[in-house]
C-alpha positions in Angstrom: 17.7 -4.7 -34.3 18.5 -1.5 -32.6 21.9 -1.4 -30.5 20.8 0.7 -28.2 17.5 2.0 -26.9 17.1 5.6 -25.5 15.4 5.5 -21.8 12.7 8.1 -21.6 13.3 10.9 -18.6 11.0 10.0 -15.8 7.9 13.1 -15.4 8.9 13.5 -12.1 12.6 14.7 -12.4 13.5 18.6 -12.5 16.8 19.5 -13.6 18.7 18.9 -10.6 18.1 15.4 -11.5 19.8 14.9 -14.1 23.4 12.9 -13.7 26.3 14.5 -14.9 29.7 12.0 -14.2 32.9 14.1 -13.0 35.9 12.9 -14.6 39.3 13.3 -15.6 41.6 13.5 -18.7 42.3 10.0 -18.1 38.1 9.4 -18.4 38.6 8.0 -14.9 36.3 9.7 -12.1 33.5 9.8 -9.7 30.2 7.3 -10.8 27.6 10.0 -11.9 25.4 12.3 -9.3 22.8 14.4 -10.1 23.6 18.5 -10.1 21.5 18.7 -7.2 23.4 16.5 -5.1 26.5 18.2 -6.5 25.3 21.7 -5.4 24.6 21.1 -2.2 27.7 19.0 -1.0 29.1 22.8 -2.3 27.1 24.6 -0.6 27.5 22.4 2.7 31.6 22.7 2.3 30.9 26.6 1.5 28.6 26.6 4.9 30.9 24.6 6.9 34.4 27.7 5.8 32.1 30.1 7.1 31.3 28.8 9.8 34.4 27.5 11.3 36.0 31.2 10.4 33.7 33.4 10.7 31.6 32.2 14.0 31.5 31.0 17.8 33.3 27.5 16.3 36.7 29.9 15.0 37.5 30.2 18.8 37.4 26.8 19.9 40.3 24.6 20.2 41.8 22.3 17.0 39.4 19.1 18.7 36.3 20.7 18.7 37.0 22.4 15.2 37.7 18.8 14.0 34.6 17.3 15.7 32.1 19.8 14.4 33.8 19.2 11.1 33.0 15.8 11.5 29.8 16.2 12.7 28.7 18.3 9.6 30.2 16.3 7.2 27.8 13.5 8.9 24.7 15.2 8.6 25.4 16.4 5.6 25.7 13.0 4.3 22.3 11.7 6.2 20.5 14.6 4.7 21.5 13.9 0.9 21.1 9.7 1.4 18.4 7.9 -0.5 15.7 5.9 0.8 14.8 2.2 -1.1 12.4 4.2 -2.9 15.1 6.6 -4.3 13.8 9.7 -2.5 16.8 12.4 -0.2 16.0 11.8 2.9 16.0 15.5 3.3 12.4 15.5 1.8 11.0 14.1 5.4 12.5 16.8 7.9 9.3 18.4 7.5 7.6 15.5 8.3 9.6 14.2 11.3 9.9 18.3 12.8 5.6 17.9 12.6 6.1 14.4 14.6 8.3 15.6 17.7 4.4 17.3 18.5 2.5 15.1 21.2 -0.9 15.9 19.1 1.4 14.7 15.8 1.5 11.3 17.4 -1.9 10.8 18.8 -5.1 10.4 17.5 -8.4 10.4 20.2 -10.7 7.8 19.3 -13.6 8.3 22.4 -17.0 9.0 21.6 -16.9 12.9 23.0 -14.2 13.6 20.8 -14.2 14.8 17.2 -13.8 12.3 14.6 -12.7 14.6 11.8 -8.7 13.6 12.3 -9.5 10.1 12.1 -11.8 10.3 8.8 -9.0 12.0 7.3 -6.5 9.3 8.2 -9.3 7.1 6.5 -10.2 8.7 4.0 -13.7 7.1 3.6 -16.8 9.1 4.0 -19.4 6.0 3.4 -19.8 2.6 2.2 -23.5 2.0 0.7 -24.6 -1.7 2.0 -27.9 -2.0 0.3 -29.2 -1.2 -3.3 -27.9 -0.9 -6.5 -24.4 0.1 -5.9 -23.9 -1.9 -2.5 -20.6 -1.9 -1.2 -19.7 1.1 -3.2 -17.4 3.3 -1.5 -17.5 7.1 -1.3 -14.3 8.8 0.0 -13.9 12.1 1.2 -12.4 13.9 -1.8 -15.9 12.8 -3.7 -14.2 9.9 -5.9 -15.6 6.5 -4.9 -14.4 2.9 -5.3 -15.5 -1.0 -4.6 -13.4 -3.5 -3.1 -12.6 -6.8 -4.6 -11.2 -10.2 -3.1 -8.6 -11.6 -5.8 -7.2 -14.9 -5.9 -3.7 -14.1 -8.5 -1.6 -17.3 -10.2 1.8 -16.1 -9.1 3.8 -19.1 -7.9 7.4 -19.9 -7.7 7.1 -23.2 -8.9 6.3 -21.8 -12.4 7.6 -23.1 -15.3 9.1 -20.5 -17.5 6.7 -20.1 -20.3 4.2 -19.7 -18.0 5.9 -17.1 -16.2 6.4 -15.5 -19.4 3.0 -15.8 -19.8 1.5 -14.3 -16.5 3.9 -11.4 -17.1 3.1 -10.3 -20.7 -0.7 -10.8 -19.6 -0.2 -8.8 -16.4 1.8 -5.8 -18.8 -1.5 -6.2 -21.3 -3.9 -5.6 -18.0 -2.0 -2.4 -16.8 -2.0 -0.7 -20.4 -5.5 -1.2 -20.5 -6.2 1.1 -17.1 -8.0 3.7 -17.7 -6.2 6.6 -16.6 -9.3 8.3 -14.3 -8.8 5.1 -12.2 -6.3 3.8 -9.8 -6.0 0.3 -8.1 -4.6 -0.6 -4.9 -3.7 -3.6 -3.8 -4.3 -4.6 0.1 -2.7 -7.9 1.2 -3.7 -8.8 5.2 -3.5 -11.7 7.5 -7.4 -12.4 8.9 -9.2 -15.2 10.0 -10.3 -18.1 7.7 -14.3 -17.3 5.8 -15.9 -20.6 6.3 -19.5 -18.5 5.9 -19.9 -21.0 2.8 -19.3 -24.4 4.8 -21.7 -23.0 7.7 -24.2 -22.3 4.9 -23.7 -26.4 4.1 -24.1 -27.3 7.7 -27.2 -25.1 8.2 -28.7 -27.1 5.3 -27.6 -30.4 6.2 -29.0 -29.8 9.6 -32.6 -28.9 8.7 -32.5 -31.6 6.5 -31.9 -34.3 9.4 -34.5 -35.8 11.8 -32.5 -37.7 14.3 -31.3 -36.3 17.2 -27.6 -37.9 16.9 -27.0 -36.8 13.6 -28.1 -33.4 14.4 -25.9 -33.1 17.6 -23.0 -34.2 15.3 -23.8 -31.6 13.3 -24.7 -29.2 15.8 -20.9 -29.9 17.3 -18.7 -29.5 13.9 -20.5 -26.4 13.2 -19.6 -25.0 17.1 -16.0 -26.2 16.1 -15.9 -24.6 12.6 -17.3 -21.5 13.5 -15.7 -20.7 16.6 -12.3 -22.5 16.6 -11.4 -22.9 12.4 -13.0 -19.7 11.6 -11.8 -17.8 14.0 -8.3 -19.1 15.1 -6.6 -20.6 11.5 -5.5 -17.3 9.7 -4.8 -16.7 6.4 -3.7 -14.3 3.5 -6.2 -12.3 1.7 -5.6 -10.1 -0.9 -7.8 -7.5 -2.1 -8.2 -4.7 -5.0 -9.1 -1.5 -4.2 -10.5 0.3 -7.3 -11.1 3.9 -7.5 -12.0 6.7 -9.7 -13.1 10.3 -10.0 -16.7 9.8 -10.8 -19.0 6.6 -11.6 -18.6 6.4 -15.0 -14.5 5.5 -14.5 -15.9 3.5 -11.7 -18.1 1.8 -14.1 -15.4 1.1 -16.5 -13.0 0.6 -13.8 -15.2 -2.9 -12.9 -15.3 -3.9 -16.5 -12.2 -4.0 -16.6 -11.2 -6.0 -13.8 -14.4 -8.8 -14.4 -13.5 -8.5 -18.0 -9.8 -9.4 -17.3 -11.2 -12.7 -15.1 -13.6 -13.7 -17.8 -10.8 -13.4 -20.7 -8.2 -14.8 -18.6 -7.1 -16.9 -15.7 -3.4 -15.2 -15.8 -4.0 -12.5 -13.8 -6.8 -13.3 -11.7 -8.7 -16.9 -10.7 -11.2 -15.5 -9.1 -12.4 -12.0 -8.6 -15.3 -11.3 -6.3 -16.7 -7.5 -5.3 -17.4 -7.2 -2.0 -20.8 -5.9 -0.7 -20.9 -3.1 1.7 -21.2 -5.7 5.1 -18.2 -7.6 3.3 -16.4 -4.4 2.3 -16.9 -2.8 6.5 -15.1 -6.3 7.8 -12.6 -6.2 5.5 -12.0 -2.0 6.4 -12.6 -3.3 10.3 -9.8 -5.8 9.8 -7.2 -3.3 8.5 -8.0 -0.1 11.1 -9.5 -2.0 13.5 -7.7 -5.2 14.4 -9.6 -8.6 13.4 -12.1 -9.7 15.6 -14.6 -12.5 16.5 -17.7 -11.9 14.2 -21.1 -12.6 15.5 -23.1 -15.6 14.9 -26.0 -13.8 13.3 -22.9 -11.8 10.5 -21.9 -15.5 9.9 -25.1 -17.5 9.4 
């Protein structure tokens, strides 16, 4: 057994990345920082001398000199802060400079309007609902994609060796990616499917010749289409898959079907969508859920 393991660098770190810890003969110091960091707290305190001697700021009184100390100290601080995801929050300036634009924080969405800015928010170009290849998804950058409805095994209440389990399974699923594809998961809140149970009722009620029966019927379907299927919410979660050209797509299905087939770890159920399927779901997200038509559900 190895007593101790060597952590690869990460591909996206540059040199000013790297951690270097500033201590003392007494090995007692600072917790490391990264030379980055380190350089520009140096080249803030640099800044800040020259400007408190050498501009407007040298002839103000002892308070003011204080306060813009303080002041630049403060930003300094904001600028060189991470984020949860470990990114200086220096990197969005750009980002919040393009925002303070009104036509930055707005995005027309009449009919006499172009719809280029929104398509690129999107990022879709098409979704083919018949054929073939229904529900396939082209995007704008030419890669294309399907969308699949997942029901994972994650619980809580797990006992250890299956959690154990689910995670060595889900590490075995992720090795196997293929690396011309890329899969995003989409969790959302939307209104219950109850197209299946409909289906039932549809059957049942052809199926019946007295009038009682069928106005019984008649009045659960009423109730489970338009008050259960449209007011009781719950959480779907979806895979988006996408690659560079069809053949990754191609393997990009095999391996999530394959993975439900081999396995119930990962996945219980996996289920593509078809391009009318695939447009609600996309609907839901940009769109806001909304009351589907009686024709869409029967």
């Amino acid at each position: 057994m190895k007593e101790n393991y060597r952590i690869p660098t990460s591909l996206g770190e540059s040199a000013f990345d790297v951690e270097v810890a500033l201590t003392g003969k007494s090995g007692v110091g600072l917790r490391p920082m990264p030379v980055g960091y380190i350089l520009v707290w140096m080249g803030s305190a640099l800044g800040l001398m020259w400007a408190v001697s050498s501009t407007f700021v040298s002839a103000s009184p002892l308070g003011l000199k204080a306060l813009f100390c303080m002041v630049w100290v403060l930003v300094t601080f904001l600028v060189l802060r991470r984020d949860e995801l470990g990114h200086q929050m220096w990197a969005y300036i750009p980002a919040a400079a393009n925002y303070l634009s009104r036509r930055m924080r707005t995005l027309g969405c009449r009919r006499t309007q172009q719809a280029g800015d929104l398509r690129g928010l999107v990022g879709i170009s098409s979704v083919e609902t018949s054929g073939r290849c229904d529900g396939r998804i082209r995007f704008t950058d030419g890669s294309y994609g399907y969308v699949f409805e997942v029901v994972g095994n994650g619980s809580r209440l797990l006992f250890e060796a299956d959690r154990a389990a689910i995670v060595d399974r889900y590490d075995g699923f992720w090795r196997k990616m293929d690396p011309d594809c890329s899969y995003s998961i989409v969790s959302c809140k939307a209104p219950m499917r109850v197209d299946s149970q409909l289906g039932a009722m549809v059957r049942r009620w052809r199926q019946v010749d007295d009038e009682a029966l069928s106005a019984l019927i008649d009045e659960k379907y009423r109730v489970l289409r338009g008050h259960v299927g449209d007011e009781f919410r719950s959480t779907h979660q979806y895979i988006v898959a996408r690659a560079d050209n069809r053949e990754s797509l191609r393997r990009c299905v095999s391996h999530i079907q394959g993975e439900c087939e081999n396995s119930s770890l990962v996945f219980k159920r996996v289920e593509r969508l078809g391009g009318r399927q695939a447009l609600a779901m996309l609907h839901d997200i940009y769109c806001g859920p909304c009351r589907r038509q009686e024709g869409a559900r029967r």
